[in-house]
mmCIF file of the N, C-alpha and C atoms, coordinates in Angstrom:
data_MODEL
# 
_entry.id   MODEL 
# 
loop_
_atom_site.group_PDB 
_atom_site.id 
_atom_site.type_symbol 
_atom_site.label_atom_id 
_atom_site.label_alt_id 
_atom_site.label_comp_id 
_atom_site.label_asym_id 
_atom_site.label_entity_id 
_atom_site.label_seq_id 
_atom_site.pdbx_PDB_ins_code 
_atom_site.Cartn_x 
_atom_site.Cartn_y 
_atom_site.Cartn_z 
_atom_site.occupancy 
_atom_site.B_iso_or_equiv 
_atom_site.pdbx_formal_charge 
_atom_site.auth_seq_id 
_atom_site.auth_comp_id 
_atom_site.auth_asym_id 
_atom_site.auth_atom_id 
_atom_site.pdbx_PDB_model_num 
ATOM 1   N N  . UNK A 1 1  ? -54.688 51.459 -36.987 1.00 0.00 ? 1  UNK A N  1 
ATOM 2   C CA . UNK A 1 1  ? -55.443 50.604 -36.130 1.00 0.00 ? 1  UNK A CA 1 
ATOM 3   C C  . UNK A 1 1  ? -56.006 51.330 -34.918 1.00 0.00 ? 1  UNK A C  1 
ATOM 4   N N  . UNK A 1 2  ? -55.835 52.706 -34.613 1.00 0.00 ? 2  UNK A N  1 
ATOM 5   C CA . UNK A 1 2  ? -55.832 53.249 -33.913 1.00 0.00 ? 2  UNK A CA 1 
ATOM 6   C C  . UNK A 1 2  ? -57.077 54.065 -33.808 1.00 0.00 ? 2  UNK A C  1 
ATOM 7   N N  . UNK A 1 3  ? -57.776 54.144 -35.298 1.00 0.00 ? 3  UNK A N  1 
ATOM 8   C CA . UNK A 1 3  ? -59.085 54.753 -35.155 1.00 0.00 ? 3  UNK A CA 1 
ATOM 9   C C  . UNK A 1 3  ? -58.817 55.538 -36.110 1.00 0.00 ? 3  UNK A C  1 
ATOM 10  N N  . UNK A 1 4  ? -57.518 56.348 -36.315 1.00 0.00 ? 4  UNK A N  1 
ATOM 11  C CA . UNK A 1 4  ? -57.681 57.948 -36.783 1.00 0.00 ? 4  UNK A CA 1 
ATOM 12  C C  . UNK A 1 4  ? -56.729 57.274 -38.164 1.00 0.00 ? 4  UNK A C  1 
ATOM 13  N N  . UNK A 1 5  ? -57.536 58.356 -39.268 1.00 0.00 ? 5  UNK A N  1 
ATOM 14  C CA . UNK A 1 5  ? -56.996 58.331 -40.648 1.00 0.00 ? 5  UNK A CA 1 
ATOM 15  C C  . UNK A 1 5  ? -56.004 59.272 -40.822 1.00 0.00 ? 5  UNK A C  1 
ATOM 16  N N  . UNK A 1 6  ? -54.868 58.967 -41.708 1.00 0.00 ? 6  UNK A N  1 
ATOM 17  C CA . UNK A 1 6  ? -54.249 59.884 -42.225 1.00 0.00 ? 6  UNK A CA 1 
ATOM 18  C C  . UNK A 1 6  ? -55.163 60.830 -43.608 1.00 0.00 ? 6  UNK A C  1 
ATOM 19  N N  . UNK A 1 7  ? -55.048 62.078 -43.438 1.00 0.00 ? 7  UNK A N  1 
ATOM 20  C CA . UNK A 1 7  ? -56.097 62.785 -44.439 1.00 0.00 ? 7  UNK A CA 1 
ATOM 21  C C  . UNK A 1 7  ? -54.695 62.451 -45.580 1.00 0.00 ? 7  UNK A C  1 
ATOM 22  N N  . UNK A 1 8  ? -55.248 62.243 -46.883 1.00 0.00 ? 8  UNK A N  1 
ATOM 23  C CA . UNK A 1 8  ? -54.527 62.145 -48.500 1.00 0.00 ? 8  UNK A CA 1 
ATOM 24  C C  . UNK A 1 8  ? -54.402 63.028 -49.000 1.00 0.00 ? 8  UNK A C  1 
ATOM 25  N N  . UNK A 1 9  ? -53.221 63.546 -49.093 1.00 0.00 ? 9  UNK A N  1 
ATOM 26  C CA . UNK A 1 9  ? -53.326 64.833 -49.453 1.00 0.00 ? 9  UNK A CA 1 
ATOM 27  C C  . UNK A 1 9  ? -53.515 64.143 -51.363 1.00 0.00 ? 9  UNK A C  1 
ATOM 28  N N  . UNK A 1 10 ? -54.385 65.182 -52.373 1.00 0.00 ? 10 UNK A N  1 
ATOM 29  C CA . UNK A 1 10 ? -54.718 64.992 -53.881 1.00 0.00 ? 10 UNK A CA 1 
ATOM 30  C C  . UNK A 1 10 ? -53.523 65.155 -54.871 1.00 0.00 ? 10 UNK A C  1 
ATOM 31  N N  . UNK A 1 11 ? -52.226 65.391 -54.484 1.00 0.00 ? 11 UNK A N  1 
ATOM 32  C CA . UNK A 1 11 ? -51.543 65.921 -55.291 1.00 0.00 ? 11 UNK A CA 1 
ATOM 33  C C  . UNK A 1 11 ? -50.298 65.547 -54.958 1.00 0.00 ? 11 UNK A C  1 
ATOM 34  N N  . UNK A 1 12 ? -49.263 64.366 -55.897 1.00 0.00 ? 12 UNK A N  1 
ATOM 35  C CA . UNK A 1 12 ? -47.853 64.093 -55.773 1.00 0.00 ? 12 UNK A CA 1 
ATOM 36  C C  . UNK A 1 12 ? -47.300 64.442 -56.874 1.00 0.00 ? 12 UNK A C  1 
ATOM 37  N N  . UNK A 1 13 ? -46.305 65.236 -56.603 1.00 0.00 ? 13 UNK A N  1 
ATOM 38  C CA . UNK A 1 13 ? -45.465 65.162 -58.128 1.00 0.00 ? 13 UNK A CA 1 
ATOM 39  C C  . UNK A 1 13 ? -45.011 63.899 -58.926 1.00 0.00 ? 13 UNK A C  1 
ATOM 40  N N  . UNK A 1 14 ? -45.313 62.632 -58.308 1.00 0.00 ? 14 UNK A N  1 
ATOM 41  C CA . UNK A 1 14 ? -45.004 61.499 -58.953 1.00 0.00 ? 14 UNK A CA 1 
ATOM 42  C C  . UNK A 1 14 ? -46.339 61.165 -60.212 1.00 0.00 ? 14 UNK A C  1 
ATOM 43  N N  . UNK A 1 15 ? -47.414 61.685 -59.852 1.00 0.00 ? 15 UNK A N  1 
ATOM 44  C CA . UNK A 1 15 ? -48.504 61.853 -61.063 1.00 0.00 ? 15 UNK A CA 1 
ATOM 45  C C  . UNK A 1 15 ? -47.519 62.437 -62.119 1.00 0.00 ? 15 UNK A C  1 
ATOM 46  N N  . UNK A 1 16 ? -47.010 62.977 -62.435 1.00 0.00 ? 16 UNK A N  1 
ATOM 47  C CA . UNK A 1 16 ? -46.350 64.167 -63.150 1.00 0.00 ? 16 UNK A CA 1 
ATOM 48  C C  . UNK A 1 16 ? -46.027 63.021 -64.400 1.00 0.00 ? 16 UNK A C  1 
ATOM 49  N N  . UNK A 1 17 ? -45.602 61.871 -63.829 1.00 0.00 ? 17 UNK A N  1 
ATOM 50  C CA . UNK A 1 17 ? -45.340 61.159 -64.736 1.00 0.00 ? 17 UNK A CA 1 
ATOM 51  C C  . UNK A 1 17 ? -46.076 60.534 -65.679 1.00 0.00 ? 17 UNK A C  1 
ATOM 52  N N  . UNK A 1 18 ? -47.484 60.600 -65.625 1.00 0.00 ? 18 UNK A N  1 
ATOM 53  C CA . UNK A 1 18 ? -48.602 60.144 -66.126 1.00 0.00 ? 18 UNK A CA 1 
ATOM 54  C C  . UNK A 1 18 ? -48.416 61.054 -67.364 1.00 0.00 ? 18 UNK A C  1 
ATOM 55  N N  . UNK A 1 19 ? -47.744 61.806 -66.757 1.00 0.00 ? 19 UNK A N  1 
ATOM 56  C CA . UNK A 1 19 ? -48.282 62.985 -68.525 1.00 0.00 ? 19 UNK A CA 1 
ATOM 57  C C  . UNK A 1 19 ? -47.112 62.780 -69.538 1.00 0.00 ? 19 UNK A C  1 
ATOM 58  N N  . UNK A 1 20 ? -45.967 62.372 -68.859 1.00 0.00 ? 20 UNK A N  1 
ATOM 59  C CA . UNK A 1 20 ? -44.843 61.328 -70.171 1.00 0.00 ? 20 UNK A CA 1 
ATOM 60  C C  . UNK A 1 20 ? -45.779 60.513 -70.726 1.00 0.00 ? 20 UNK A C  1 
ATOM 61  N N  . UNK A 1 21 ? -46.554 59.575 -70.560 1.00 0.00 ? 21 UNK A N  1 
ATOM 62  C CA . UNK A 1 21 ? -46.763 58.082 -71.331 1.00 0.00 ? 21 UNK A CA 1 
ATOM 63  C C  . UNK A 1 21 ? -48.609 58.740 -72.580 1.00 0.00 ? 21 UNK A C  1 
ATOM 64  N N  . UNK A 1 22 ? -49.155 59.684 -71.581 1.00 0.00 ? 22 UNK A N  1 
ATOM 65  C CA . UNK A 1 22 ? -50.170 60.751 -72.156 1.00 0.00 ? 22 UNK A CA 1 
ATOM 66  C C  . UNK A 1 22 ? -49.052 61.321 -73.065 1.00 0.00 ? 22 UNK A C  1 
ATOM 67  N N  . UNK A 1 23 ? -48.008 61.726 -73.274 1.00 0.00 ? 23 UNK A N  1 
ATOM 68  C CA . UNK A 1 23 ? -47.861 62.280 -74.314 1.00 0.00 ? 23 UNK A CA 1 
ATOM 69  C C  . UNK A 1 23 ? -47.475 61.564 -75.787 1.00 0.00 ? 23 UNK A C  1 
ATOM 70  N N  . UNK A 1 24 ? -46.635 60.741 -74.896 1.00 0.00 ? 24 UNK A N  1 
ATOM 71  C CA . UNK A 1 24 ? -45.922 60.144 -76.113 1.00 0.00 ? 24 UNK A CA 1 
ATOM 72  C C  . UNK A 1 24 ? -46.911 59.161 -77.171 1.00 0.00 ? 24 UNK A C  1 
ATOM 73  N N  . UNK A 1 25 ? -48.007 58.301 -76.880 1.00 0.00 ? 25 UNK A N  1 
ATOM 74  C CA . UNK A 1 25 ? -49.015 58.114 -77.013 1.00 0.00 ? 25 UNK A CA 1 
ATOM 75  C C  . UNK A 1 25 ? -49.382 59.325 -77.947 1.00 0.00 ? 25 UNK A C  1 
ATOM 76  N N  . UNK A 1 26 ? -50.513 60.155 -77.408 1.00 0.00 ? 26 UNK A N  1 
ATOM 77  C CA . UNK A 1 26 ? -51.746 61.128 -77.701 1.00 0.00 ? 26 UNK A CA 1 
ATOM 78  C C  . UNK A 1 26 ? -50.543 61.959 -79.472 1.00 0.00 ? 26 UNK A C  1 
ATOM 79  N N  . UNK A 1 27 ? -49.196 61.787 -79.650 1.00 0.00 ? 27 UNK A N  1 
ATOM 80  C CA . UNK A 1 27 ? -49.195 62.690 -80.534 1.00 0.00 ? 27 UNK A CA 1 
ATOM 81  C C  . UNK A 1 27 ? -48.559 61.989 -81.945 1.00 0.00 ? 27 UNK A C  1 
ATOM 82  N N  . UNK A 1 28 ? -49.714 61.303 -82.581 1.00 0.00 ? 28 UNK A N  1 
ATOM 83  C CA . UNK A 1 28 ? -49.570 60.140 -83.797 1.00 0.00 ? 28 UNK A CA 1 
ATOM 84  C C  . UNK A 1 28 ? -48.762 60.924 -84.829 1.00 0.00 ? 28 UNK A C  1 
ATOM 85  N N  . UNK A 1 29 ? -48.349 62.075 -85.211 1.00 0.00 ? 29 UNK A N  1 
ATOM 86  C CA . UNK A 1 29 ? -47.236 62.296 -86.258 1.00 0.00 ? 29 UNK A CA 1 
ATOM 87  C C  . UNK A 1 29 ? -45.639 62.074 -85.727 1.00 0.00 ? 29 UNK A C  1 
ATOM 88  N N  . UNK A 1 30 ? -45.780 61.600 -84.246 1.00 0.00 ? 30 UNK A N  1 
ATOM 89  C CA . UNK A 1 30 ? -44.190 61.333 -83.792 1.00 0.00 ? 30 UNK A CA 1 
ATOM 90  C C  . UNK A 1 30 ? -43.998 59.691 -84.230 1.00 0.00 ? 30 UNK A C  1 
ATOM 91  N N  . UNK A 1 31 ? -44.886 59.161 -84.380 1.00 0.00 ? 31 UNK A N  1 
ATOM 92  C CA . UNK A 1 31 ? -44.570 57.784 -84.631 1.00 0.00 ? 31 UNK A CA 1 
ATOM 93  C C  . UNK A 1 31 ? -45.359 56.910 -86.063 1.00 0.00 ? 31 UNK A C  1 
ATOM 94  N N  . UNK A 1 32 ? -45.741 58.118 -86.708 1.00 0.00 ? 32 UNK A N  1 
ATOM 95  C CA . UNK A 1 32 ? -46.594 57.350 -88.020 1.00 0.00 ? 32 UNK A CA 1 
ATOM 96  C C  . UNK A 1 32 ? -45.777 56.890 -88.762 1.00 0.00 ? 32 UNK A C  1 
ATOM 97  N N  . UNK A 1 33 ? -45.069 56.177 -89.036 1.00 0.00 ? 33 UNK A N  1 
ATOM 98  C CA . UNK A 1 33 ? -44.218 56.016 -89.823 1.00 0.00 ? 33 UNK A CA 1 
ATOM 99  C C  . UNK A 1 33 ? -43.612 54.315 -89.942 1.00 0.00 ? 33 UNK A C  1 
ATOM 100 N N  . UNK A 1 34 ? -43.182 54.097 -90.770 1.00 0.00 ? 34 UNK A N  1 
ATOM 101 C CA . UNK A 1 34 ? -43.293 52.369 -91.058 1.00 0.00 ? 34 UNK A CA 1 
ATOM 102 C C  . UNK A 1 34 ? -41.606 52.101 -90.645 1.00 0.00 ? 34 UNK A C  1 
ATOM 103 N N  . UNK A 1 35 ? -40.126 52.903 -90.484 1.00 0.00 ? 35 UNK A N  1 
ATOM 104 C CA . UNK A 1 35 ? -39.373 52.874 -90.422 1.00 0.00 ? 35 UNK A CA 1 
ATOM 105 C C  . UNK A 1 35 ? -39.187 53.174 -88.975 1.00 0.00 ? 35 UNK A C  1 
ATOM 106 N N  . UNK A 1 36 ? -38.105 52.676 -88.149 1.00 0.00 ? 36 UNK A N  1 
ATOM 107 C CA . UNK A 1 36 ? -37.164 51.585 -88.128 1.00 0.00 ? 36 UNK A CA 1 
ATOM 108 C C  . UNK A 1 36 ? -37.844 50.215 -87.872 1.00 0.00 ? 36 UNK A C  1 
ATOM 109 N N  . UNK A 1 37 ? -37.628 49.085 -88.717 1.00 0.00 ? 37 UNK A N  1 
ATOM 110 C CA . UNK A 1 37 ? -38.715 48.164 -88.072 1.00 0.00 ? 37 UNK A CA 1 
ATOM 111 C C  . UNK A 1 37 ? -37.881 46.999 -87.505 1.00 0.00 ? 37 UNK A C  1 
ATOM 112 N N  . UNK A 1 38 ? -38.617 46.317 -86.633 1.00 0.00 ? 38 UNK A N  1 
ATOM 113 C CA . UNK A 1 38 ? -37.930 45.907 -85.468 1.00 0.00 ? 38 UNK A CA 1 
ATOM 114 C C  . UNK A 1 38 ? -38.851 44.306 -85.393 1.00 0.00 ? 38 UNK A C  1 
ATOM 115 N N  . UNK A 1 39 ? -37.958 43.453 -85.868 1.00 0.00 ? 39 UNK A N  1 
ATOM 116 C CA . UNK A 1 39 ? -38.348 42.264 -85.848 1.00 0.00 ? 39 UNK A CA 1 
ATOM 117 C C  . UNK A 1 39 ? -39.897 42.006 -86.806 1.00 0.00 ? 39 UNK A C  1 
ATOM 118 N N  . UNK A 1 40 ? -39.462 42.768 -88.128 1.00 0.00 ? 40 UNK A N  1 
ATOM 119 C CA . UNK A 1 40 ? -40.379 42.962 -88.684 1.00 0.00 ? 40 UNK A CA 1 
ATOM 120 C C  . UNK A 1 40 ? -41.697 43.285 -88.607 1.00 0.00 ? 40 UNK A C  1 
ATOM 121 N N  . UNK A 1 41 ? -41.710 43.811 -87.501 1.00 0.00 ? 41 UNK A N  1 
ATOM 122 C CA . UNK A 1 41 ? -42.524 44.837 -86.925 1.00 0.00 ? 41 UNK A CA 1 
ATOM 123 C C  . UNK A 1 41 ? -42.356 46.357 -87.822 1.00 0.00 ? 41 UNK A C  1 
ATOM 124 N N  . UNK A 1 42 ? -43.229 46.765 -88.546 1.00 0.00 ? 42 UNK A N  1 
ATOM 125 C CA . UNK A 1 42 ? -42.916 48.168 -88.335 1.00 0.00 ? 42 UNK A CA 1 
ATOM 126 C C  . UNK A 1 42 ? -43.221 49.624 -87.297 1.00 0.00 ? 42 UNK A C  1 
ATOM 127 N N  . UNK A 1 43 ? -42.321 50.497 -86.961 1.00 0.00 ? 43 UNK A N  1 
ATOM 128 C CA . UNK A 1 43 ? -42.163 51.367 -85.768 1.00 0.00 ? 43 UNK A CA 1 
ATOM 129 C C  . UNK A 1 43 ? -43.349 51.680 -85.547 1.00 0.00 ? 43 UNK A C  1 
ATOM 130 N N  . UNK A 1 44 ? -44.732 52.032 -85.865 1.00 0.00 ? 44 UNK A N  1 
ATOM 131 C CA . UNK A 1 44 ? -46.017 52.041 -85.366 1.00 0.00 ? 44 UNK A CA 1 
ATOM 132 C C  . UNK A 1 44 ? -46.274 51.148 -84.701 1.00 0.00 ? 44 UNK A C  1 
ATOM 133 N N  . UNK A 1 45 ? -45.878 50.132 -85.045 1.00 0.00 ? 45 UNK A N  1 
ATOM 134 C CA . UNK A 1 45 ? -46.519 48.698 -84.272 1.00 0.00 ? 45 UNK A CA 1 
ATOM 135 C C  . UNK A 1 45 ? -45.608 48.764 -83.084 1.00 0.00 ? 45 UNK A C  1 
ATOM 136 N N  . UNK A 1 46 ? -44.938 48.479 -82.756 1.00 0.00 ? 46 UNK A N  1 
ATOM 137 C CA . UNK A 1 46 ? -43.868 48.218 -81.507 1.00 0.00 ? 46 UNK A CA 1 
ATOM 138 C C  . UNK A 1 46 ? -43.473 49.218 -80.590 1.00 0.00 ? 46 UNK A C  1 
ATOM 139 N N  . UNK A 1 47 ? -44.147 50.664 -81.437 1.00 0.00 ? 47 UNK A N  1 
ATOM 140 C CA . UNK A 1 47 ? -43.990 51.723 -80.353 1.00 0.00 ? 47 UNK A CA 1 
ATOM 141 C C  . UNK A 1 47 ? -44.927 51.780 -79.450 1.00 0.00 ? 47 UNK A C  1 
ATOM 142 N N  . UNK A 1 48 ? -46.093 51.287 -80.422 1.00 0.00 ? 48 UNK A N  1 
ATOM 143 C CA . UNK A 1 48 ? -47.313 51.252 -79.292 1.00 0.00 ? 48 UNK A CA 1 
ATOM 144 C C  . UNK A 1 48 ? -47.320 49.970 -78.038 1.00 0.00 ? 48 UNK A C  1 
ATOM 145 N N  . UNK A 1 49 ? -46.499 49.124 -78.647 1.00 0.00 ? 49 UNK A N  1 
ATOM 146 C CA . UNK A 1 49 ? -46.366 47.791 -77.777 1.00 0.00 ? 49 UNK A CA 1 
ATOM 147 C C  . UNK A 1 49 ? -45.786 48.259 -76.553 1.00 0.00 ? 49 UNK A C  1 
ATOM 148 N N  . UNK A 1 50 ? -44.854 48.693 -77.158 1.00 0.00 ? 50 UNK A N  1 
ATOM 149 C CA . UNK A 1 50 ? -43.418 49.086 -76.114 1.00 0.00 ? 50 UNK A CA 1 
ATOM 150 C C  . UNK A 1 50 ? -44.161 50.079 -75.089 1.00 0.00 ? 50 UNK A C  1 
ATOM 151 N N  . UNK A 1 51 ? -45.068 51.451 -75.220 1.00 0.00 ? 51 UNK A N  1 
ATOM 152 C CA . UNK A 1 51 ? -45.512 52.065 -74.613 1.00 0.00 ? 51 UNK A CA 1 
ATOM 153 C C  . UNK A 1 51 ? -46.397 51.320 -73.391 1.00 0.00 ? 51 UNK A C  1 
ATOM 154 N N  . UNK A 1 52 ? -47.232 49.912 -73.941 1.00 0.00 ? 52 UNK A N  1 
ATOM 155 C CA . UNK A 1 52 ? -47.985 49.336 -73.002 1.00 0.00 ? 52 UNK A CA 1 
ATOM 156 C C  . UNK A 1 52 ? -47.300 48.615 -72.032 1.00 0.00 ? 52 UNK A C  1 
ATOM 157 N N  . UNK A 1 53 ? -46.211 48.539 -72.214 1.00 0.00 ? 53 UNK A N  1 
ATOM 158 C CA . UNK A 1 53 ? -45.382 47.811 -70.976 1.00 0.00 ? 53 UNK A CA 1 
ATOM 159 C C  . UNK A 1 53 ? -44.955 48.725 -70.297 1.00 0.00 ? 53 UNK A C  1 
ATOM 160 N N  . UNK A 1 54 ? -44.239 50.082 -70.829 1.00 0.00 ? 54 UNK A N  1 
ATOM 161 C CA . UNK A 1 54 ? -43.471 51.273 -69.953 1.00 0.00 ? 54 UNK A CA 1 
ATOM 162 C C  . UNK A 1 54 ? -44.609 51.973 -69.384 1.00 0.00 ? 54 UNK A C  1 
ATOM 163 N N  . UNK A 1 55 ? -46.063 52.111 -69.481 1.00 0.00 ? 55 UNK A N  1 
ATOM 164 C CA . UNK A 1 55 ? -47.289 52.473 -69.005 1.00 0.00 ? 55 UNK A CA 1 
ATOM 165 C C  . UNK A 1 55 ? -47.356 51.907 -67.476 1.00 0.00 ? 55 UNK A C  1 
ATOM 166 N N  . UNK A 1 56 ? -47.315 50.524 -67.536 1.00 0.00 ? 56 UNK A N  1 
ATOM 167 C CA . UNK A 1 56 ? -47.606 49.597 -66.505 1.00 0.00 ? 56 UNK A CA 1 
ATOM 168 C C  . UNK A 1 56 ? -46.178 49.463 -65.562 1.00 0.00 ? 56 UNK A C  1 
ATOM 169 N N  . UNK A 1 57 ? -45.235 49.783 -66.589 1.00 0.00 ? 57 UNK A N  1 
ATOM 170 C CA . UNK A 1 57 ? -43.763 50.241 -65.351 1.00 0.00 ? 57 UNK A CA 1 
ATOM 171 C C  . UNK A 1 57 ? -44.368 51.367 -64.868 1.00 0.00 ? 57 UNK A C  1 
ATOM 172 N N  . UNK A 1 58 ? -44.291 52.664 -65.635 1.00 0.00 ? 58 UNK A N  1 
ATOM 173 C CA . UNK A 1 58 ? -44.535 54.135 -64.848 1.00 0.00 ? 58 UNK A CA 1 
ATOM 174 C C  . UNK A 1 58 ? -45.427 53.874 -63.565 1.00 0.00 ? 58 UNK A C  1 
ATOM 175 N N  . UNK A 1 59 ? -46.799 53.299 -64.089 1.00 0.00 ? 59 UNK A N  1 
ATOM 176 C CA . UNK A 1 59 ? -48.292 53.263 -63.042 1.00 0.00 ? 59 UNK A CA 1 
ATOM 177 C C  . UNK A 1 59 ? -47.431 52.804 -61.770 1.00 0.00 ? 59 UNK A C  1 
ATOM 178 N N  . UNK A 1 60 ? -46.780 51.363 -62.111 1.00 0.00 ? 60 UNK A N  1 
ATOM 179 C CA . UNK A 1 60 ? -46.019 50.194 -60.494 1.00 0.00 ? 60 UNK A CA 1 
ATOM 180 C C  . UNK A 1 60 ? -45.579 51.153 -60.070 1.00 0.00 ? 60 UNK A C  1 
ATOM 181 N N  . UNK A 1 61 ? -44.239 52.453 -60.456 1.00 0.00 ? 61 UNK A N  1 
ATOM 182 C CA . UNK A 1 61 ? -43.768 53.106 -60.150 1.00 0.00 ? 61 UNK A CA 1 
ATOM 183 C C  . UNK A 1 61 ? -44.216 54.273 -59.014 1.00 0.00 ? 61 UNK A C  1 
ATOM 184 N N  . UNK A 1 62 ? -45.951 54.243 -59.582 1.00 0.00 ? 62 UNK A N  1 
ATOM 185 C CA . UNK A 1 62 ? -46.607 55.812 -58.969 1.00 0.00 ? 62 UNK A CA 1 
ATOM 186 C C  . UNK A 1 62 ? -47.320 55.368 -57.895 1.00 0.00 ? 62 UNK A C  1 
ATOM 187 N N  . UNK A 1 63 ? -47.591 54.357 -58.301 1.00 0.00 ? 63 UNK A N  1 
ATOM 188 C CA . UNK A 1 63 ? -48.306 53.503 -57.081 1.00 0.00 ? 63 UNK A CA 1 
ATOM 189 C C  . UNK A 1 63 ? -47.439 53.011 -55.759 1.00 0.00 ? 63 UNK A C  1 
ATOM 190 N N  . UNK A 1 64 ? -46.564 52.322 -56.120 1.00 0.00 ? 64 UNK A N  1 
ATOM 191 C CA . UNK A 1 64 ? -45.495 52.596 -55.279 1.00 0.00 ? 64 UNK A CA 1 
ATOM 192 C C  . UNK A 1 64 ? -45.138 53.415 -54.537 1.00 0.00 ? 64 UNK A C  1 
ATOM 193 N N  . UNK A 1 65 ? -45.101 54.408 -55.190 1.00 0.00 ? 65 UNK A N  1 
ATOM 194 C CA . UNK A 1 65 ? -44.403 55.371 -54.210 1.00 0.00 ? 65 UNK A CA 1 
ATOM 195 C C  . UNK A 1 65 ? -44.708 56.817 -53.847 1.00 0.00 ? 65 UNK A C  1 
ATOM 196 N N  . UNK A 1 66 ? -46.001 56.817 -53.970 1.00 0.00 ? 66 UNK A N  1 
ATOM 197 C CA . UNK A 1 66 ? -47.592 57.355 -53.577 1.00 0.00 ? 66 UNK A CA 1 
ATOM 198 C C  . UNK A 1 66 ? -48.177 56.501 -52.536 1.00 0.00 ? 66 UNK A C  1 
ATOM 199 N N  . UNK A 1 67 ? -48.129 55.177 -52.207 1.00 0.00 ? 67 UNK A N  1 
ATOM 200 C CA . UNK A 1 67 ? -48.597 54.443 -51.319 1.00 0.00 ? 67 UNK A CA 1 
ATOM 201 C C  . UNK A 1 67 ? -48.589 54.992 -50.444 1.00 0.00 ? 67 UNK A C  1 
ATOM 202 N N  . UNK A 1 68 ? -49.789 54.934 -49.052 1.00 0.00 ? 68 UNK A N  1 
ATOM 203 C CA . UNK A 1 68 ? -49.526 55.619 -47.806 1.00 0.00 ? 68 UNK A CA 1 
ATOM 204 C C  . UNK A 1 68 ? -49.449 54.523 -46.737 1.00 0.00 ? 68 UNK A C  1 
# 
């Protein structure tokens, strides 16, 4: 309120975590597969589910606590 900005610095190691949910995602022979299936779901289907919720945990997470 004072006038003066804090400069941002570009770089937290809490990004770091972006590249867990980029990985696990981006590498389709870890999860092609129709076994273990889970509420008759098979493991393709529910891994990708499961990833879109732990995505949106990680992000709350980075955002959080990256906030200035």
């Amino acid at each position: 309120m004072d006038g003066t900005q804090k400069k941002r610095d570009g770089w937290s190691w809490w990004y770091a975590l972006f590249l867990i949910q980029f990985a696990a995602v981006l590498w389709p022979p870890f999860y092609n597969r129709i076994e273990p299936v889970w509420l008759g779901l098979p493991f393709f289907y529910w891994y990708q589910l499961l990833w879109v919720i732990l995505s949106g945990l990680i992000t709350a997470v980075i955002y959080i606590a990256t906030d200035d």
